[in-house]
C-alpha positions in Angstrom: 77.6 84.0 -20.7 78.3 86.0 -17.7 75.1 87.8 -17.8 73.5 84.7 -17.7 75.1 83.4 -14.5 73.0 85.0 -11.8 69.4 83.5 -13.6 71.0 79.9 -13.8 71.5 80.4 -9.9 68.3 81.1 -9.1 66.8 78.6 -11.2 69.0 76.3 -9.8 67.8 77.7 -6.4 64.1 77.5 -6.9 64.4 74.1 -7.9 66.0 72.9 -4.5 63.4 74.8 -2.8 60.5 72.8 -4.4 62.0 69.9 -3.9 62.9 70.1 -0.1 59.1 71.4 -0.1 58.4 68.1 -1.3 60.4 66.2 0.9 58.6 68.0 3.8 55.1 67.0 3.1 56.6 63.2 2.7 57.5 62.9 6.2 55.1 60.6 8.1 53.6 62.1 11.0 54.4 61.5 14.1 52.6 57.7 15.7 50.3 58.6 18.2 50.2 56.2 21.5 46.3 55.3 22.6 46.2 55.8 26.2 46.7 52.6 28.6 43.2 52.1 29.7 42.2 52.2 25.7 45.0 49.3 24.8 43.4 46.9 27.3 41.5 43.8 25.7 38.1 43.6 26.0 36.9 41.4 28.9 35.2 37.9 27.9 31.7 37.9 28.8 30.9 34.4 30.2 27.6 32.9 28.7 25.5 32.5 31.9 25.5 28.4 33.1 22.0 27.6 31.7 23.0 28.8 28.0 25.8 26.9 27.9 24.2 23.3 28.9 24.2 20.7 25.7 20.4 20.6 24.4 18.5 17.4 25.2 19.1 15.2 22.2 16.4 14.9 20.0 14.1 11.7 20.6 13.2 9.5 17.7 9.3 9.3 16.3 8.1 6.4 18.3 7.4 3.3 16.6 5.1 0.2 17.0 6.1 -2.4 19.1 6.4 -5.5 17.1 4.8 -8.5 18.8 6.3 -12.4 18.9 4.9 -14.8 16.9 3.5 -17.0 19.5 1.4 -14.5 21.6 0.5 -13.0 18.0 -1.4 -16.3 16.8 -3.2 -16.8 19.9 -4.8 -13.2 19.9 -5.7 -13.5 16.0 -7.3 -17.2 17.1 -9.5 -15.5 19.8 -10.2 -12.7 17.7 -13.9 -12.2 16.4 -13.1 -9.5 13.8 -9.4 -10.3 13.3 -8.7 -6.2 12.5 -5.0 -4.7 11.9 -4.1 -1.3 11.0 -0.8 -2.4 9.0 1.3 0.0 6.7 1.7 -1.6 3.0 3.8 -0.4 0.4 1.9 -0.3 -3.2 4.8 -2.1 -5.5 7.1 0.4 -7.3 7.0 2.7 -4.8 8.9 3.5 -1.3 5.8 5.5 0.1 4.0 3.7 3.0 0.3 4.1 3.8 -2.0 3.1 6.6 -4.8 0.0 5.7 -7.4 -1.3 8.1 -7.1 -5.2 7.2 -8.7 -8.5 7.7 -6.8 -11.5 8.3 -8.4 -14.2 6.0 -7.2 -17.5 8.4 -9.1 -19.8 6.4 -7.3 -19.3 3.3 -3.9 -18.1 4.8 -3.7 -22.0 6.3 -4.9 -23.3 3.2 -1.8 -21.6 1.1 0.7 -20.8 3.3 0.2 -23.2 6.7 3.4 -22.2 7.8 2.0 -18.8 8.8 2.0 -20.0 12.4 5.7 -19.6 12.6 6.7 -17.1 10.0 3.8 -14.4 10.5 2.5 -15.0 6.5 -1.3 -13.8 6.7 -3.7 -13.1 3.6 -5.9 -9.8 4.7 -8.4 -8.3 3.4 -8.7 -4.6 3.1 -11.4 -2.1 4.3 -12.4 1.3 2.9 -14.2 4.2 4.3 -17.6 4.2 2.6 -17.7 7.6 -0.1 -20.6 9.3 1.4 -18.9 9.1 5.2 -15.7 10.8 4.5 -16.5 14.2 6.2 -17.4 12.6 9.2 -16.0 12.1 12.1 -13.5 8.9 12.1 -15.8 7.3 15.1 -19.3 7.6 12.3 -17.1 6.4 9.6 -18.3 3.3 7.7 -15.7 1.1 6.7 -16.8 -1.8 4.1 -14.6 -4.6 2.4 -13.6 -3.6 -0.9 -14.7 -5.7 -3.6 -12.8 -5.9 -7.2 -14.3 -8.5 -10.0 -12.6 -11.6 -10.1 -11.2 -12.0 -13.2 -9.4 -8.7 -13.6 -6.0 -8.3 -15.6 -3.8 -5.4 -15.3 -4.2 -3.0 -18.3 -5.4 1.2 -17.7 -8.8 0.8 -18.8 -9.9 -1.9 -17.1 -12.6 -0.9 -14.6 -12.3 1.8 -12.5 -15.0 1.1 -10.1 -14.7 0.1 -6.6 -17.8 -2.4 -5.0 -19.1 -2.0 -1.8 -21.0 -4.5 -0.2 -22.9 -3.5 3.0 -21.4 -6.4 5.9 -24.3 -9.0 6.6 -23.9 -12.7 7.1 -25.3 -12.9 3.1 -22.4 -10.4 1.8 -19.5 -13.0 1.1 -22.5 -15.5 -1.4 -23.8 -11.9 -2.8 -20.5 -11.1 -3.9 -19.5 -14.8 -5.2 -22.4 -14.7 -7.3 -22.1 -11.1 -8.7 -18.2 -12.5 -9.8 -16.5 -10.0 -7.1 -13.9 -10.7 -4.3 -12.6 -8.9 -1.7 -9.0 -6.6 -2.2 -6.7 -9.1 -0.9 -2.7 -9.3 -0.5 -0.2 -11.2 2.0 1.4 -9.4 4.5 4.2 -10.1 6.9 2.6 -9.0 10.3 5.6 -9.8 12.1 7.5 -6.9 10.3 8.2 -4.4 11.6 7.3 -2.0 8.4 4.0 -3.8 8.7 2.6 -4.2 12.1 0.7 -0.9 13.5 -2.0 -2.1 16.1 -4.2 -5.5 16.2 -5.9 -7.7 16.4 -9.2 -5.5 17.5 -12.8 -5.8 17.3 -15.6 -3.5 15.4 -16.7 -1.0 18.0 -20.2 -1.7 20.1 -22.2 1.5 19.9 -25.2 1.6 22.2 -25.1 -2.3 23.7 -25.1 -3.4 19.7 -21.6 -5.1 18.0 -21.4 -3.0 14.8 -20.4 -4.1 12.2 -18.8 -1.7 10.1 -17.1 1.1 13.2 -13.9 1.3 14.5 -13.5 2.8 18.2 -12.4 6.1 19.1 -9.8 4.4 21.6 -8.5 2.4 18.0 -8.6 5.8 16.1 -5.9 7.5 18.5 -3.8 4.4 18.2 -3.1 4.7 15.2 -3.0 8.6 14.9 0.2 8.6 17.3 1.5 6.6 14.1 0.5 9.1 11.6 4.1 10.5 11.0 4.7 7.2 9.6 2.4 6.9 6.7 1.7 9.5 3.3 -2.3 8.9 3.9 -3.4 10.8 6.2 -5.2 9.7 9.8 -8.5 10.4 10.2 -10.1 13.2 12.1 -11.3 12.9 15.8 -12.6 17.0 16.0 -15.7 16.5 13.8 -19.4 16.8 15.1 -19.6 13.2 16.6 -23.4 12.7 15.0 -24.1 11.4 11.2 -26.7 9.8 9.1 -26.3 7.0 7.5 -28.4 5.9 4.5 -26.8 3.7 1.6 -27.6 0.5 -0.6 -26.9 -2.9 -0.2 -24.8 -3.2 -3.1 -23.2 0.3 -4.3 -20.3 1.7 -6.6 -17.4 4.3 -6.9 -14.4 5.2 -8.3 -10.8 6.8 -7.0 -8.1 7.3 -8.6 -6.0 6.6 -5.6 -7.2 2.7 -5.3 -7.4 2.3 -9.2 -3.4 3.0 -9.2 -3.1 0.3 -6.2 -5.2 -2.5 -7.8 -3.5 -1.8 -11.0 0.2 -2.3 -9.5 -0.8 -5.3 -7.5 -2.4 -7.0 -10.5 0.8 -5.9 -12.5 3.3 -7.7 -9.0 1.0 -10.3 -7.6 1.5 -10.7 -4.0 3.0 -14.2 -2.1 4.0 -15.4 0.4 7.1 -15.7 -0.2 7.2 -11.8 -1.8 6.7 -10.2 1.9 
């Protein structure tokens, strides 16, 4: 046993010499200060004054001003042509589109005589003729469209649309050949209605047409476009055309088939607008 005393020690030794090894590399080092000018906060950079103005608020699409009753019924009285551009809503949908309309005063008074204080009109709607649509809105030819009388609302009814070129003969042709003129009430006084009117037909070299709306009426209701899911019609095209067409012609589009069959399906009122 006392041979083995002296190895035990330094065992013993070694082992506290590790461990105070240890105990050395633990030690955290010492915390070294940043220098003054390094501790400072940054300074705030100050937006110049321009930057920090409020932006102008944004202003709303502007609308069309709605006209009163009274001086409404004295300019569709003097009227010749007794054009509106209205925005009309085909039933079962929320989607407004722009029509070019003719107020029908003889029949509005004979169904609805009240229209003089309500704004309650009948109107008639236009169409651009087919072969005119690439042309400049100011050479476009815009007919009544004609339906046959006795339609009821089922898909295959139909598709085509009449056109009737505009002479003082046009309303008897169309009597006789059992068609009528696109027709639903309207509320002009509404403000989801009303665009622009009444106006006239354009005169185009000393002549009243018959059939042309004016440039000036175009731009009207182009500042209105944002309004409606039809689009305005184009005022950049060549300003020239030629126009040759029959008296009594025929086409189809999808786009008025789906209005004539939902306004067959909802007959239109007065008292629905």
């Amino acid at each position: 046993m006392l041979a083995n005393e002296p190895l035990c020690a330094d065992i013993e030794v070694f082992a506290v010499t590790r461990s105070q090894s240890a105990a050395a590399k633990r030690k955290p080092l010492p915390k070294i200060e940043a220098p003054e000018a390094k501790r400072r906060p940054l300074p705030k950079i100050e937006a110049p004054e321009a930057e920090r103005r409020p932006l102008p608020p944004i202003e709303a699409p502007e609308a069309p001003p709605v006209p009163e009753i009274g001086p409404l019924m004295a300019s569709i009285l003097q009227s010749v042509d007794k054009l509106f551009f209205v925005s009309h809503c085909i039933p079962g949908s929320s989607s407004a589109e722009w029509a070019l309309v003719r107020v029908d005063l003889q029949r509005t008074m004979q169904a609805h005589p009240q229209a003089l204080q309500d704004g309650r009109f009948l109107v008639e709607f236009y169409t651009c003729h087919p072969k005119d649509k690439k042309f400049n809105a100011i050479n476009q030819r815009y007919w009544l469209e004609y339906h046959p009388i006795l339609e009821v609302a089922y898909p295959g009814r139909d598709k085509c649309t009449h056109m009737i070129r505009p002479t003082p003969e046009s309303g008897d042709y169309a009597k006789a050949q059992g068609l009528r003129p696109f027709s639903q009430w309207v509320r002009l006084t509404n403000a989801d209605t009303y665009v622009y009117g009444p106006f006239e037909f354009t005169t185009i070299n000393g002549r009243k047409s018959k059939d042309r709306v004016s440039e000036e009426h175009w731009k009207i209701l182009n500042k209105f476009g944002h309004l409606f899911t039809n689009e305005t019609l184009c005022l950049d095209l060549l300003d020239y055309s030629i126009h040759c067409g029959q008296f009594h012609s025929t086409f189809e589009c999808d786009r008025i088939h789906a209005r004539v069959l939902a306004h067959l399906a909802h007959p239109s009122s007065p008292d629905s607008v």
